[in-house]
C-alpha positions as a Markdown table, in Angstrom:
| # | Residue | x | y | z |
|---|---|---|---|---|
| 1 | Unk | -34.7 | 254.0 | -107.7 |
| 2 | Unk | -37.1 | 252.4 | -110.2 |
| 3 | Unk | -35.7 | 249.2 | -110.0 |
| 4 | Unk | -37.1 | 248.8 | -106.5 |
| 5 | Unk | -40.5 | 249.0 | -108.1 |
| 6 | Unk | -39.6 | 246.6 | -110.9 |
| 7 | Unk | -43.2 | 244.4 | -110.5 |
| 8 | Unk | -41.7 | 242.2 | -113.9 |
| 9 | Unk | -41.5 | 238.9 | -111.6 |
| 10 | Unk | -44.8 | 239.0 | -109.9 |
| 11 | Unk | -46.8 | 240.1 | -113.2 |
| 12 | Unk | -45.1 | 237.0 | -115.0 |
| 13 | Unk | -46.4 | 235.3 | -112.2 |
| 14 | Unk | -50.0 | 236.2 | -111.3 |
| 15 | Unk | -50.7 | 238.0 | -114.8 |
| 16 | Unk | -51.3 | 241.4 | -114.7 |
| 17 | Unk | -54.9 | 242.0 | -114.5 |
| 18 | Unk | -54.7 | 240.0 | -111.5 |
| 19 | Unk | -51.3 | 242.4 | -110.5 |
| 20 | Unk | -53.3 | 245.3 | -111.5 |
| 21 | Unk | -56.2 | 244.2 | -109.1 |
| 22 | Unk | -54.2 | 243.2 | -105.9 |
| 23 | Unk | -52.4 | 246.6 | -106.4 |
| 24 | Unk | -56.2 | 247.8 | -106.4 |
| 25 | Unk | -56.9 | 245.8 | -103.1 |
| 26 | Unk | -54.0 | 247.3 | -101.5 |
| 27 | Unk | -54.6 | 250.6 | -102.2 |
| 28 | Unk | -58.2 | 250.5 | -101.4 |
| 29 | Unk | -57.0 | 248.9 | -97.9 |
| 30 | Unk | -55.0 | 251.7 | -97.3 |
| 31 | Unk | -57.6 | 254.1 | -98.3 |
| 32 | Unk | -60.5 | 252.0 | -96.4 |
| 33 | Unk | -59.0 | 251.4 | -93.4 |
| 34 | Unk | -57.6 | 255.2 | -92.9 |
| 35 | Unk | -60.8 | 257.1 | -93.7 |
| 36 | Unk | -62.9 | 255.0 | -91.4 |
| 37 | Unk | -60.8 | 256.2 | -88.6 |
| 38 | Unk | -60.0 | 259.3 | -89.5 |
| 39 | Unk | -63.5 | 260.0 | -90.5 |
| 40 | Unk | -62.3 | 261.8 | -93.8 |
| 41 | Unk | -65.0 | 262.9 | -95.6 |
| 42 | Unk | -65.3 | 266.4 | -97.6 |
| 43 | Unk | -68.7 | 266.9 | -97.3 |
| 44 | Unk | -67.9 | 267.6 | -93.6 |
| 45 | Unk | -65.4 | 269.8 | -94.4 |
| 46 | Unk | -67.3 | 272.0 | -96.9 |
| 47 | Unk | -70.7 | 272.7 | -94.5 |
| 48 | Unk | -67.8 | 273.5 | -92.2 |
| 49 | Unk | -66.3 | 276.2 | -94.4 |
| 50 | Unk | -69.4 | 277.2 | -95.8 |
| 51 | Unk | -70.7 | 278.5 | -92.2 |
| 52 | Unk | -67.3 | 280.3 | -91.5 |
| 53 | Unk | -65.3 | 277.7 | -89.6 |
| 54 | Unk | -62.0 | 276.4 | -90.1 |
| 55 | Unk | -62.9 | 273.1 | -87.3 |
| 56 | Unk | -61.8 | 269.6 | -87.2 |
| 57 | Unk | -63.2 | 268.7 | -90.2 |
| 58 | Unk | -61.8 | 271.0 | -92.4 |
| 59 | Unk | -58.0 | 269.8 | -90.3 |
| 60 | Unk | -58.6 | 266.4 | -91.2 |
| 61 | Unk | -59.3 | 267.0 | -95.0 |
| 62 | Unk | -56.6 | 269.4 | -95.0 |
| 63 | Unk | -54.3 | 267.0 | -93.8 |
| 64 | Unk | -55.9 | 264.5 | -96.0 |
| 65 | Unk | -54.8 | 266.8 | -99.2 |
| 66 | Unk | -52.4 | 268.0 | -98.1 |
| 67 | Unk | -50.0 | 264.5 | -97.5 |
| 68 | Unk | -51.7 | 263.3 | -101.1 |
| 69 | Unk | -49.7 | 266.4 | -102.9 |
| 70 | Unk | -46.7 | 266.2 | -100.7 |
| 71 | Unk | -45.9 | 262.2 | -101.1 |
| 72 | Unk | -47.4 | 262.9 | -105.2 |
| 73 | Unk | -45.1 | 266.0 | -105.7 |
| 74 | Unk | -42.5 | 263.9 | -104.1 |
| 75 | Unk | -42.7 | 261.2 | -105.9 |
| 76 | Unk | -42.5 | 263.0 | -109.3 |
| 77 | Unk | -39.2 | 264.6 | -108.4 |
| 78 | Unk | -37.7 | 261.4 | -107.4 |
| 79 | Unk | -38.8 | 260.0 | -110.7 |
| 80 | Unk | -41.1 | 257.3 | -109.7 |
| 81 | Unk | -44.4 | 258.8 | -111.2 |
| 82 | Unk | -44.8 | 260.6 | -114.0 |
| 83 | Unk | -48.1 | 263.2 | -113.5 |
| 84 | Unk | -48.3 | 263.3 | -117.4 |
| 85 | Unk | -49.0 | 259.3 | -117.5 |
| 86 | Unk | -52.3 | 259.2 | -115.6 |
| 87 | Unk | -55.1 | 258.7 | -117.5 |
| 88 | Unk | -56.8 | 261.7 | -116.7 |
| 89 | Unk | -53.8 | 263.8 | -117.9 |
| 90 | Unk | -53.6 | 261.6 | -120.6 |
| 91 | Unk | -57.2 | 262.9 | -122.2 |
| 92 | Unk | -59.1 | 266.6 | -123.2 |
| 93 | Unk | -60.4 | 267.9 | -119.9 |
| 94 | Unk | -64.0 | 269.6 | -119.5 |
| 95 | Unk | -64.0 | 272.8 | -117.9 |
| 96 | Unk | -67.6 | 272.9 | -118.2 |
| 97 | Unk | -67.7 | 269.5 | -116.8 |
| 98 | Unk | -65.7 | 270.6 | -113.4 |
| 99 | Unk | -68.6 | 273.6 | -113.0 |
| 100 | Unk | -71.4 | 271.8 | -113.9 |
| 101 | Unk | -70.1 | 268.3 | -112.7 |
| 102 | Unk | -68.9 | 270.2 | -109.2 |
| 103 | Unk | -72.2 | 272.1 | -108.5 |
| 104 | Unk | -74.2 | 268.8 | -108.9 |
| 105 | Unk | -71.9 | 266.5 | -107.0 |
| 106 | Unk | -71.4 | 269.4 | -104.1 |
| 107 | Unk | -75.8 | 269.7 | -103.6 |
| 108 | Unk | -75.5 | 265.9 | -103.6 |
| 109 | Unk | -73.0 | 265.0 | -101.1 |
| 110 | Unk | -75.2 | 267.6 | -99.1 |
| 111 | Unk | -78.6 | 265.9 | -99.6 |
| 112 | Unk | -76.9 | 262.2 | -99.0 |
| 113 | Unk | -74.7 | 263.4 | -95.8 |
| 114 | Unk | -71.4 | 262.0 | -97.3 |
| 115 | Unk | -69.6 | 262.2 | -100.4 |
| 116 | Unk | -68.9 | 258.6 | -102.6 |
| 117 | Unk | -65.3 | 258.2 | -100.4 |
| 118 | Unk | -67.4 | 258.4 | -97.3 |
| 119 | Unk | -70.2 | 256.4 | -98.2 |
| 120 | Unk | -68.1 | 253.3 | -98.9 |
| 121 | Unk | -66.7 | 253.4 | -95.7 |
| 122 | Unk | -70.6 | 254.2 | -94.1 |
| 123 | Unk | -71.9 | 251.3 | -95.8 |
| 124 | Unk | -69.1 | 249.2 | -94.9 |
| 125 | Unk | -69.6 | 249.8 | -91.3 |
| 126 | Unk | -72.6 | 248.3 | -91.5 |
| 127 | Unk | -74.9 | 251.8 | -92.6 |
| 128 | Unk | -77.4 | 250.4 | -94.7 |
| 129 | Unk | -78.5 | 254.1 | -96.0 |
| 130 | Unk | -74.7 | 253.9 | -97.7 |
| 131 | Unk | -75.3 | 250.7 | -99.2 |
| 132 | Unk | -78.6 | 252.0 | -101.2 |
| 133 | Unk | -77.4 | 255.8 | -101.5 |
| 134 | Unk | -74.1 | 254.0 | -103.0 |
| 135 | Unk | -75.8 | 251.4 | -105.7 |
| 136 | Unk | -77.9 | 254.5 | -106.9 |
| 137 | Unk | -74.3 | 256.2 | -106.9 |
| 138 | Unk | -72.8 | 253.7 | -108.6 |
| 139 | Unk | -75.9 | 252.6 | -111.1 |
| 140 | Unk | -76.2 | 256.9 | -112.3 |
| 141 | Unk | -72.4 | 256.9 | -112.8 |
| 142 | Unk | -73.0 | 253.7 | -115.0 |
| 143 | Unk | -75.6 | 255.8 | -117.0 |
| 144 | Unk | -73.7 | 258.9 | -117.6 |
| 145 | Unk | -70.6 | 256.9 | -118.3 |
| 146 | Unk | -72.6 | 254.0 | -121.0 |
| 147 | Unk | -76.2 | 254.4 | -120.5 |
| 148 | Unk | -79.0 | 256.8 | -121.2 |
| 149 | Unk | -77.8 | 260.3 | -119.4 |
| 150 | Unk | -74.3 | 259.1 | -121.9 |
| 151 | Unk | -75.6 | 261.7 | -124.2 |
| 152 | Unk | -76.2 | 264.8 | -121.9 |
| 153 | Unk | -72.9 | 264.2 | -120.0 |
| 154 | Unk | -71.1 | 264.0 | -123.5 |
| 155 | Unk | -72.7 | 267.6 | -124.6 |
| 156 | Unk | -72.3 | 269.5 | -121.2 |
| 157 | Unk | -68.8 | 268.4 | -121.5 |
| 158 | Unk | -67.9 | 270.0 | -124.6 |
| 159 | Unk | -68.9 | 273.2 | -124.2 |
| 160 | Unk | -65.9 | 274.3 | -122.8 |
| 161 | Unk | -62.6 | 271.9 | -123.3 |
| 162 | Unk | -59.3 | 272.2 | -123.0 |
| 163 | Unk | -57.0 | 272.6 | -126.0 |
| 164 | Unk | -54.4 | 270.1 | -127.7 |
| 165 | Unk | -56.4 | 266.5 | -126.5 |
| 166 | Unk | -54.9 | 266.5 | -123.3 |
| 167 | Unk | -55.7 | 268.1 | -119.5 |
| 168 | Unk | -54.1 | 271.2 | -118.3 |
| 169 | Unk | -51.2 | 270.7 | -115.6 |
| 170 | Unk | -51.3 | 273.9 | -113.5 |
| 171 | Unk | -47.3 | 274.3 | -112.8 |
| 172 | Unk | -46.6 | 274.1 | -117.1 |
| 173 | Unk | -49.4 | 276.6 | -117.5 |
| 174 | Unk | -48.2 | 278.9 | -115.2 |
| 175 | Unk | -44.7 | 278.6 | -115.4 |
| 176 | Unk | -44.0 | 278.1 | -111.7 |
| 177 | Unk | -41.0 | 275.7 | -110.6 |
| 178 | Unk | -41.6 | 272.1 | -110.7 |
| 179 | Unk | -41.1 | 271.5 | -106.8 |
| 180 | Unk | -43.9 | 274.6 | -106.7 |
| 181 | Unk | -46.7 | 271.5 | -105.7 |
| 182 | Unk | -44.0 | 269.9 | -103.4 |
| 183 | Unk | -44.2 | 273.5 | -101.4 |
| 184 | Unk | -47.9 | 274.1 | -101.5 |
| 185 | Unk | -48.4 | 271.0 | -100.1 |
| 186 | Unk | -46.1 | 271.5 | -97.0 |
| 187 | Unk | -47.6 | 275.0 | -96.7 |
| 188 | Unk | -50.8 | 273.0 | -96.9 |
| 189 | Unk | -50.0 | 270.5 | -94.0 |
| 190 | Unk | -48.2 | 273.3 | -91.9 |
| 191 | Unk | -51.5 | 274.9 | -92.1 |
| 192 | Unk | -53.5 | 271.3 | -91.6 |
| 193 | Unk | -51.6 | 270.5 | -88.4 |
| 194 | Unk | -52.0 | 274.0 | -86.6 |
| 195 | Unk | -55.6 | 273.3 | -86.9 |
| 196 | Unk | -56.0 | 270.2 | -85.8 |
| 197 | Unk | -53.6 | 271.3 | -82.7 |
| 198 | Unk | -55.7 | 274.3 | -81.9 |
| 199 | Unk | -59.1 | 271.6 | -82.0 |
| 200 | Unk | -57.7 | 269.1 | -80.0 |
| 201 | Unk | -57.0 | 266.5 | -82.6 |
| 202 | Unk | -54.8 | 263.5 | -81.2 |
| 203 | Unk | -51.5 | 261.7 | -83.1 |
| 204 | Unk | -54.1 | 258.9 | -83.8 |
| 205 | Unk | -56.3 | 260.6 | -85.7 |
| 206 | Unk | -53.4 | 263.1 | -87.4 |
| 207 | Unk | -51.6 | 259.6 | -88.8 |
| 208 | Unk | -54.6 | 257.5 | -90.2 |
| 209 | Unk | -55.8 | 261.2 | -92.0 |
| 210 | Unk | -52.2 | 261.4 | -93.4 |
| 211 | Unk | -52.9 | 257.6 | -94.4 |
| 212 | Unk | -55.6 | 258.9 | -96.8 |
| 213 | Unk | -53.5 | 260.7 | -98.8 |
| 214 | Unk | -50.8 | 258.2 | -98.3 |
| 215 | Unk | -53.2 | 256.1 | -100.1 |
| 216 | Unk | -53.3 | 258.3 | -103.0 |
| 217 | Unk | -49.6 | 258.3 | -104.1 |
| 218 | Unk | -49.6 | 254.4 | -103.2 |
| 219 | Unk | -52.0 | 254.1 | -106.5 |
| 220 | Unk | -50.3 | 256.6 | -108.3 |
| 221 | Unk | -46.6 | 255.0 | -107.9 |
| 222 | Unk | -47.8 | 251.2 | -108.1 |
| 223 | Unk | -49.9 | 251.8 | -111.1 |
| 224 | Unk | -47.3 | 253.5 | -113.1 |
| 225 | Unk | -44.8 | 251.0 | -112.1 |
| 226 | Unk | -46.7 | 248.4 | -113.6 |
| 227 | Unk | -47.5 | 250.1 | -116.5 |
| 228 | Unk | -43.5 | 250.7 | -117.7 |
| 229 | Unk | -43.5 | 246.6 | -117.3 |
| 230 | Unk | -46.8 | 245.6 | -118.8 |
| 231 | Unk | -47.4 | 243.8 | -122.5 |
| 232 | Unk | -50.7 | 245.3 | -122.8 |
| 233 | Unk | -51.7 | 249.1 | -121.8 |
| 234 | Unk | -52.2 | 249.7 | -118.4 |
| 235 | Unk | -54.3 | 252.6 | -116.9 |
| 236 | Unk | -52.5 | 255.1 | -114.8 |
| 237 | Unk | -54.4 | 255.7 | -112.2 |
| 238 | Unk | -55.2 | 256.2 | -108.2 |
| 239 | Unk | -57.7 | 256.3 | -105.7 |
| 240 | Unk | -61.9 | 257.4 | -106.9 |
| 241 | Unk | -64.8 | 256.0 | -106.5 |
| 242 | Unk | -66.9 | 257.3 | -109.7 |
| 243 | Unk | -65.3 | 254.9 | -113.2 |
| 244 | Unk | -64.6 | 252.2 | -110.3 |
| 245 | Unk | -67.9 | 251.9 | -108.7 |
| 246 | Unk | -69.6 | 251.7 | -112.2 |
| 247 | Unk | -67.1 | 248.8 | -112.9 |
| 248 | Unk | -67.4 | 247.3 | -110.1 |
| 249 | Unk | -71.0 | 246.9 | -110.0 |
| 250 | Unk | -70.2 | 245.7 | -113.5 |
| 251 | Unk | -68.0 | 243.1 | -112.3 |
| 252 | Unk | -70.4 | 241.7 | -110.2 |
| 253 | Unk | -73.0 | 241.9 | -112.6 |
| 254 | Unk | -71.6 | 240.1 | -115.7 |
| 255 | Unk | -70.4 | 236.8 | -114.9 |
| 256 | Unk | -66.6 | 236.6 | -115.2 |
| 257 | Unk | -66.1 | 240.2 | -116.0 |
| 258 | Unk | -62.3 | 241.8 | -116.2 |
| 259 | Unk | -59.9 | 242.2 | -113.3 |
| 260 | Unk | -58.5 | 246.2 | -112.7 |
| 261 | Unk | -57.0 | 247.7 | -110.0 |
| 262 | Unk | -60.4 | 250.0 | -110.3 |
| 263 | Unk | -62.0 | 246.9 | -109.1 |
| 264 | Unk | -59.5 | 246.1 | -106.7 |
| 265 | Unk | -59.9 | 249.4 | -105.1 |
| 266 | Unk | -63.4 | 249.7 | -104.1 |
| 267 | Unk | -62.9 | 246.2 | -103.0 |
| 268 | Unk | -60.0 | 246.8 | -101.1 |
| 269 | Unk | -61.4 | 249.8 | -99.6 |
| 270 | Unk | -64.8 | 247.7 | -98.0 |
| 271 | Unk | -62.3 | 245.2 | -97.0 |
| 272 | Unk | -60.4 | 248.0 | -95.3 |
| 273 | Unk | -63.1 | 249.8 | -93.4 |
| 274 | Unk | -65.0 | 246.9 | -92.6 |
| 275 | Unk | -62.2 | 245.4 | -90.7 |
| 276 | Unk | -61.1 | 249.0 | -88.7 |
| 277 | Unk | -65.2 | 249.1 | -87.7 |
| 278 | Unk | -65.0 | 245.7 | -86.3 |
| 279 | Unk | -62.0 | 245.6 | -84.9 |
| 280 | Unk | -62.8 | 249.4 | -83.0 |
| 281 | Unk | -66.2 | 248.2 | -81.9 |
| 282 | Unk | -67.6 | 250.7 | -84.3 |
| 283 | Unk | -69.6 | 248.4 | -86.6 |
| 284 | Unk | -73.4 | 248.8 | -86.3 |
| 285 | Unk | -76.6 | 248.0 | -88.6 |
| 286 | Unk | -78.2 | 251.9 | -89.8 |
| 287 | Unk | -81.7 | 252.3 | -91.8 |
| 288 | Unk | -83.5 | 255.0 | -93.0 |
| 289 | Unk | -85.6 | 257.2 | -90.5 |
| 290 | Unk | -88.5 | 258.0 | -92.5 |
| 291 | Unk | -89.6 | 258.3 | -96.2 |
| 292 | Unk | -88.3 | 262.0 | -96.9 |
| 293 | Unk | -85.0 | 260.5 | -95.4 |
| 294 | Unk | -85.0 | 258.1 | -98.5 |
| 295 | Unk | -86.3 | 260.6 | -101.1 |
| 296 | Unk | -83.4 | 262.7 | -99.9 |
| 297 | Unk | -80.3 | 260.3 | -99.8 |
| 298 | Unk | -81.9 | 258.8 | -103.5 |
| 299 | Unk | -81.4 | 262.4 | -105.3 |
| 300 | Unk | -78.5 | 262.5 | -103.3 |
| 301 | Unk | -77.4 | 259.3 | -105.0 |
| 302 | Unk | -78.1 | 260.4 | -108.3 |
| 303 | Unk | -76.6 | 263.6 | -108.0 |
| 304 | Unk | -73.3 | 262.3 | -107.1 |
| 305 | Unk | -73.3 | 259.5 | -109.8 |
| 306 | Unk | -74.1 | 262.0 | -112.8 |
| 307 | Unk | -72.0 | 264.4 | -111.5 |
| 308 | Unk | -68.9 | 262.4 | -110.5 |
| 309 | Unk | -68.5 | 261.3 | -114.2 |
| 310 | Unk | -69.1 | 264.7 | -115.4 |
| 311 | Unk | -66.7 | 266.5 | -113.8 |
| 312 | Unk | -63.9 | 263.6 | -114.2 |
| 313 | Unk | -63.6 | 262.4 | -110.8 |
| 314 | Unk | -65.8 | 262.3 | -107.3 |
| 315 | Unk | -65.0 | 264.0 | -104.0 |
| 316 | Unk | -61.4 | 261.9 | -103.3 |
| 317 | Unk | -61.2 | 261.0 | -106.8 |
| 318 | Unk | -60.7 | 264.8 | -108.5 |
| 319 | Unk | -60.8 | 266.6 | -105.1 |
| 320 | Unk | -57.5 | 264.9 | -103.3 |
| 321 | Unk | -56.4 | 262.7 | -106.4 |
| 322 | Unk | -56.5 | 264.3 | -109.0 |
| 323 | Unk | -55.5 | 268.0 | -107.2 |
| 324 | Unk | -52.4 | 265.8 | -106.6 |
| 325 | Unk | -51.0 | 265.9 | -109.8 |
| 326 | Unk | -52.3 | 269.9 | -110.3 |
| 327 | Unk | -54.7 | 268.7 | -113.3 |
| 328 | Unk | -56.5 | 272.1 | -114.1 |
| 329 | Unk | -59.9 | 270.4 | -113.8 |
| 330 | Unk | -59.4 | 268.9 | -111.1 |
| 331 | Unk | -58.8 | 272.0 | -109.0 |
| 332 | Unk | -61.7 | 273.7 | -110.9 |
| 333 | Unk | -63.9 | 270.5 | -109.6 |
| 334 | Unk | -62.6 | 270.9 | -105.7 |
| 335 | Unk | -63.3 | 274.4 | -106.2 |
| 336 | Unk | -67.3 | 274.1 | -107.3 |
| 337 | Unk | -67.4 | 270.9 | -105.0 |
| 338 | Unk | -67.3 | 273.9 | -102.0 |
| 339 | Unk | -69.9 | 276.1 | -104.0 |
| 340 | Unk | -72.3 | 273.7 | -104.6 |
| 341 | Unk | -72.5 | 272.1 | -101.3 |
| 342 | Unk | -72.1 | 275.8 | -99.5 |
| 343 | Unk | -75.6 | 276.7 | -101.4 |
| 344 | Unk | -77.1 | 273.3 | -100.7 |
| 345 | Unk | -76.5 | 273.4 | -97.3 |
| 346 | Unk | -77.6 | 277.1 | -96.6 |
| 347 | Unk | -80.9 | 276.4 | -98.7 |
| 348 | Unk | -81.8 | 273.2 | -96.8 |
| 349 | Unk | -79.8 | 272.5 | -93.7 |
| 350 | Unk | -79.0 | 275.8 | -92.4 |
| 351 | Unk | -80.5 | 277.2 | -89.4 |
| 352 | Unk | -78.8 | 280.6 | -88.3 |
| 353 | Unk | -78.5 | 280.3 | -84.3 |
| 354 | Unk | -81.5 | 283.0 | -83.3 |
């Protein structure tokens, strides 16, 4: 079955940055084009469960997470990805990092109305308080990853790591059956689906939020495909938007700066939504209402940014990608992504109906 992903001929022939790149386009198409009508977005889903609803919202992402573990799951036990490849498997994890990292990134997908995924395909859409609340996104992930807040990130991390070098993978620690992610995720989707039936959610809507997580395993498979054939070391790696918008901006910073797929992706996935807002009419120029608006989507920003890199990965990044693969962090992340937003939004949005 490998053999049908053999990408030998067409990285002899573009190179494979540039392979690793157009996988990166593609994916991010996927991604772009799917979330922008599905409206996928976990910040939505969170305020959602945080005021004791299970609503349309919280169906979509389910559905969302759910297709991203059961294609993942499925393609690990038909032995075209290997979960213990990816880069983030690869390296120590930061449990302090998912709680600290996921309570900051949670209050900041509050305060900017979207998390990182959703404020791509905002700003590509033509929402101009995406574009700015993104570049402060991307410019504090930069920071925390290479620049000044470098040192803070690198001591809250260590506090509490995991053991041997390498990330925890929930099924080995727990000593479940490998197809155990395989079932949670159809028990996920069974779950996802009599939701979004009992809201009123069409086919439509149900395929491009499968598409999301879709997306997720495209990256996976593609990228470790390319790795088995490549000369030089390849990252393993999928769909987030906290290393890759730091790199990106990078790119587009430093004249002639490296081809990745993480450069592909967020490329691909502006390409994507921009294209499904302006072919659905949906495409429409958004500013800021007011100073306090700005203060609020800038600490938003900069939540998200120092927050993303801190915890290993952003809202889709560790929340649906990562989870995918059961990284231990990861699902510690998702976990505080709900807390932090649940205490953000009760402290500043809430209003209990009189």
């Amino acid at each position: 079955m490998n053999d049908l992903l053999d990408l030998t001929q067409l990285a002899e022939r573009l190179g494979e940055p540039q392979l690793a790149a157009l996988i990166g386009v593609l994916t991010g198409a996927i991604f772009g084009v799917a979330a922008q009508r599905s409206a996928f977005c976990l910040r939505s889903a969170t305020i959602e469960f945080a005021r004791g609803s299970l609503g349309p919202r919280m169906a979509i992402w389910l559905l969302c997470f759910s297709t991203a573990l059961v294609w993942v799951q499925a393609a690990r036990l038909s032995g075209l990805f290997d979960p213990q490849s990816a880069r983030m498997m690869s390296v120590t994890g930061s449990w302090s990092g998912a709680i600290v990292g996921g309570l900051m990134f949670g209050a900041g997908m509050v305060l900017a109305r979207g998390c990182s995924g959703r404020l791509v395909i905002l700003a590509s859409s033509g929402n101009l308080r995406s574009v700015m609340t993104g570049l402060i996104f991307a410019v504090f992930a930069q920071m925390s990853l290479q620049g000044w807040l470098a040192p803070a990130r690198q001591y809250l991390a260590a506090l509490w790591v995991t053991p041997n070098g390498r990330n925890i993978e929930l099924v080995s620690l727990l000593g479940l059956p490998e197809e155990t992610g395989l079932v949670v995720g159809l028990l996920t989707a069974a779950l996802a689906l009599y939701l979004s039936f009992r809201h009123g959610i069409g086919p439509r809507k149900l395929v491009f939020a499968a598409g999301v997580g879709f997306s997720v395993a495209v990256g996976w498979v593609l990228t470790y495909a390319l790795a088995q054939i490549a000369f030089e070391p390849v990252s393993v790696n999928s769909v987030t938007f906290s290393g890759p918008s730091a790199e990106a901006l990078m790119f587009f910073l430093v004249p002639a700066g490296p081809l990745s797929f993480e450069v592909g992706l967020v490329i691909g996935a502006c390409l994507g939504a921009a294209a499904a807002a302006l072919l659905n009419g949906e495409f429409a120029w958004q500013g800021f209402e007011g100073a306090a608006s700005m203060r609020r989507y800038m600490l938003g920003g900069a939540l998200m940014g120092m927050g993303a890199m801190l915890a290993g990965g952003c809202a889709i990044g560790a929340g649906v990608t990562g989870s995918s693969i059961l990284s231990g962090t990861a699902w510690l992340t998702l976990f505080f992504f709900f807390v932090g937003a649940g205490i953000t939004d009760r402290l500043i949005d809430y209003r209990p109906q009189s």
